[in-house]
N, C-alpha and C positions, 0 to 999 in steps of 0.2 A: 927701532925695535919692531918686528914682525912678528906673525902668529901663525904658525904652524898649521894648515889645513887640510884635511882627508877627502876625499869624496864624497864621502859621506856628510859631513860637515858643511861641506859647500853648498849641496845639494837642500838642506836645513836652510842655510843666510838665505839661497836665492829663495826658498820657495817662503820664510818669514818676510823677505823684503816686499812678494808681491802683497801679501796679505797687510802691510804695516803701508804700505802704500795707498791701497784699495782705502782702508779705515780714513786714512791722514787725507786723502783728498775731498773727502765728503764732508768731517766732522772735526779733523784734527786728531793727534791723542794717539799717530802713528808708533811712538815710540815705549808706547805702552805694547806692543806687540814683539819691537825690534829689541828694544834695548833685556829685556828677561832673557832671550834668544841668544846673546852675545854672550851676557855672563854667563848662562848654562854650559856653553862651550867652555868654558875657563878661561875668557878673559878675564885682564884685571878692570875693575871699575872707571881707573880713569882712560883707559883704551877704549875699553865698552862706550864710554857716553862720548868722543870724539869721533868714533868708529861708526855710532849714531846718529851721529850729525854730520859726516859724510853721506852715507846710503841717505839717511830723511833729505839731504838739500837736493837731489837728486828727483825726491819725490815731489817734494815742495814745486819744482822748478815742470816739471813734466804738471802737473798738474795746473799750476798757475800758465803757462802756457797754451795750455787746453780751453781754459776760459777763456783767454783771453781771444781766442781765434775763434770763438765759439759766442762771442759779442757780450758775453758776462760780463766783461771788465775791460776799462777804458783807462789805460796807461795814465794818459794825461790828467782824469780827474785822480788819481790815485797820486798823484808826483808826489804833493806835498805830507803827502803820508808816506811814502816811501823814504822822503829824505829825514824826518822826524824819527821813525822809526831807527832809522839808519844811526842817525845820532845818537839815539837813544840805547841801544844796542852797545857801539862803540862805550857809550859813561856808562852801561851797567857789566859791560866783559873785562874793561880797566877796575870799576871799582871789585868784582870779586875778588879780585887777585889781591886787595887787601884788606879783605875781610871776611868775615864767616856770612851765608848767607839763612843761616840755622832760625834768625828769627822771624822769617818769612814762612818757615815750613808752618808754624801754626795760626797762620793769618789768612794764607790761601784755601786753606779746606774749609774756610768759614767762608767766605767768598763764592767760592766755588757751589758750595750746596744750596747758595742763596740763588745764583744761578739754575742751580738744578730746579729748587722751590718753586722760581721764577716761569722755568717754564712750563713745566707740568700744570702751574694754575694759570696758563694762557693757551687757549685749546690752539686758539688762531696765530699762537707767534711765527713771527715770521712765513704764513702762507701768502702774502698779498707785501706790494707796495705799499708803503703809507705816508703819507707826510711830515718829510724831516722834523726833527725839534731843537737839532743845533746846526749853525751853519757849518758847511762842509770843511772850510778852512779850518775850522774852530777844533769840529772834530779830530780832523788828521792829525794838527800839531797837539792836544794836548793828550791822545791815545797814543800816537805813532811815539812820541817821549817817552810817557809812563811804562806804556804795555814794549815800548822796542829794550828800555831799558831794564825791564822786568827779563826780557828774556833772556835780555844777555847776562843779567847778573842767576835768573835761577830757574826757570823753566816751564817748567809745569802747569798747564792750563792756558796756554797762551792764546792757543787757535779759538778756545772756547771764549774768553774772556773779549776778542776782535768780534766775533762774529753775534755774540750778545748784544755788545756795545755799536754794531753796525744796524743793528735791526732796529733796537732801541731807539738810538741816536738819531741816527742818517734813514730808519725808516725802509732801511733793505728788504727786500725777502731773504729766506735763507739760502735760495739759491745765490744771489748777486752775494750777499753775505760771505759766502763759503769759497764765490770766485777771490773779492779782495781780501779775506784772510790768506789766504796760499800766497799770494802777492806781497804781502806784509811779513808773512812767517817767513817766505823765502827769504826775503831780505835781513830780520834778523838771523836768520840760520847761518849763511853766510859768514856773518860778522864772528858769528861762537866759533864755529868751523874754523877761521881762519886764525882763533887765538888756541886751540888745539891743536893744527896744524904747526904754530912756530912755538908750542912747549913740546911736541914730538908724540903726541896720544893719539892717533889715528893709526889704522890699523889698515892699510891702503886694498892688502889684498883679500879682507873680508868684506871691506867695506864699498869697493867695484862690486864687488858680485850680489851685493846684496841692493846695491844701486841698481844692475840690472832690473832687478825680480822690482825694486821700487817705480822705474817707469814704467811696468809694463801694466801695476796695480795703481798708481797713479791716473794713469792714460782713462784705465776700464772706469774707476769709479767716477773721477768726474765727470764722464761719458753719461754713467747712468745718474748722475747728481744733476746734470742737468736736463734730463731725459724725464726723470722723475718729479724732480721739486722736494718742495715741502713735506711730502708725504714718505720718503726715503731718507730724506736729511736729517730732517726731527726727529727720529727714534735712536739712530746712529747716534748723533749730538747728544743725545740724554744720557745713551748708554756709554757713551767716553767721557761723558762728565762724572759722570758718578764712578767709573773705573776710576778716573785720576784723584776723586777727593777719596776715594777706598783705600786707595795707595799713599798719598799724602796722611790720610788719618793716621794708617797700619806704621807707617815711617815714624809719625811722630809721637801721639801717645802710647803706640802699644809695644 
């Protein structure tokens, strides 16, 4: 199935994708820009979130490649999160498929805001280095599992919830932070992506153009994420936090 596009319309994806780009490489929380975009047009919902996950892996992948050329992020200490994740992903993309993921919507905006809480009352999070309080291996395999298979089974908050748990944990700044979350997301995105791709929800030819406009906002933002630091990341990161538990609340209580 395909989706019908005007000029006009196209001109919309590409110019939402740089913008969902620019956000997603800094602080996460891209598809709070992309995915309202798709269904305005009149996609149906499970095209729209397939079609989302096309154009974001696009961003995800221009972005984490950014860092990583750019010395943020070191492949090899990342492996063992990469294959957890990976895992983790694969058991939460099999287990939606047979079951509702409806009891997670009201457990994540409690999470989420504790985060938000978290950071606001830490002037200094994440502006400096600091020294680990879990070992590295430790960390990867039991986030890359929980947060890979969070992703794949439901979504939302994912970028936020690595890059907490990287600074926290492993004692990141927010910039190295923000490089191996892109790293991590790519990888779960991947994994959704290609379980939408063989149920048929992808929507190829809004979701190239809107991949364009996603590397070209990808490329700029981590450019200035890492250019800036802490001082650009940290406000971005609060304001996609509190958009996604806004949206989570709106969804489930109201």
């Amino acid at each position: 199935m395909d989706f019908a596009l005007t000029p006009v319309i196209a001109l919309c994806l590409f110019a939402t994708g740089i913008a969902a780009g620019f956000v997603d490489s800094i602080a996460g929380g891209g598809g709070l820009v992309a995915l309202p975009m798709l269904l305005s047009v009149g996609m149906p919902p499970q095209l729209a979130l397939g079609t989302n996950k096309l154009q974001g892996s696009f961003g995800t992948f221009s972005a984490a490649l950014n860092y990583i050329q750019k010395g943020e992020v070191n492949l090899k200490e990342s492996a063992m999160g990469i294959v957890a994740t990976l895992t983790g992903a694969v058991t939460g993309a099999w287990t939606i498929q047979h079951m509702e993921a409806g009891f997670l919507q009201g457990l994540i905006p409690i999470l989420l805001l504790g985060v938000l809480v978290y950071t606001l009352a830490s002037p200094d999070f994440g502006d400096t280095q600091r020294k680990p309080k879990l070992p590295t291996p430790v960390f990867y395999t039991l986030c890359g599992l929980l947060l890979g298979f969070y992703d794949g089974f439901f979504g939302p908050g994912t970028g936020s919830f690595w890059t907490t748990g990287m600074v926290l944990f492993l004692g990141f700044s927010m910039t190295r932070a923000a490089g191996y979350t892109r790293v991590m997301n790519f990888t779960s995105n991947v994994v959704a992506l290609t379980v939408f791709i063989a149920l048929g929800n992808v929507v190829w030819s809004a979701g190239l153009i809107m991949a364009a406009g996603q590397v070209i906002g990808a490329r700029t933002g981590s450019s200035l994420a890492i250019k800036n630091g802490s001082r650009l990341i940290k406000p971005i990161f609060i304001t996609v936090v509190f958009l996604t538990t806004a949206r989570l609340v709106y969804q489930t209580y109201l």
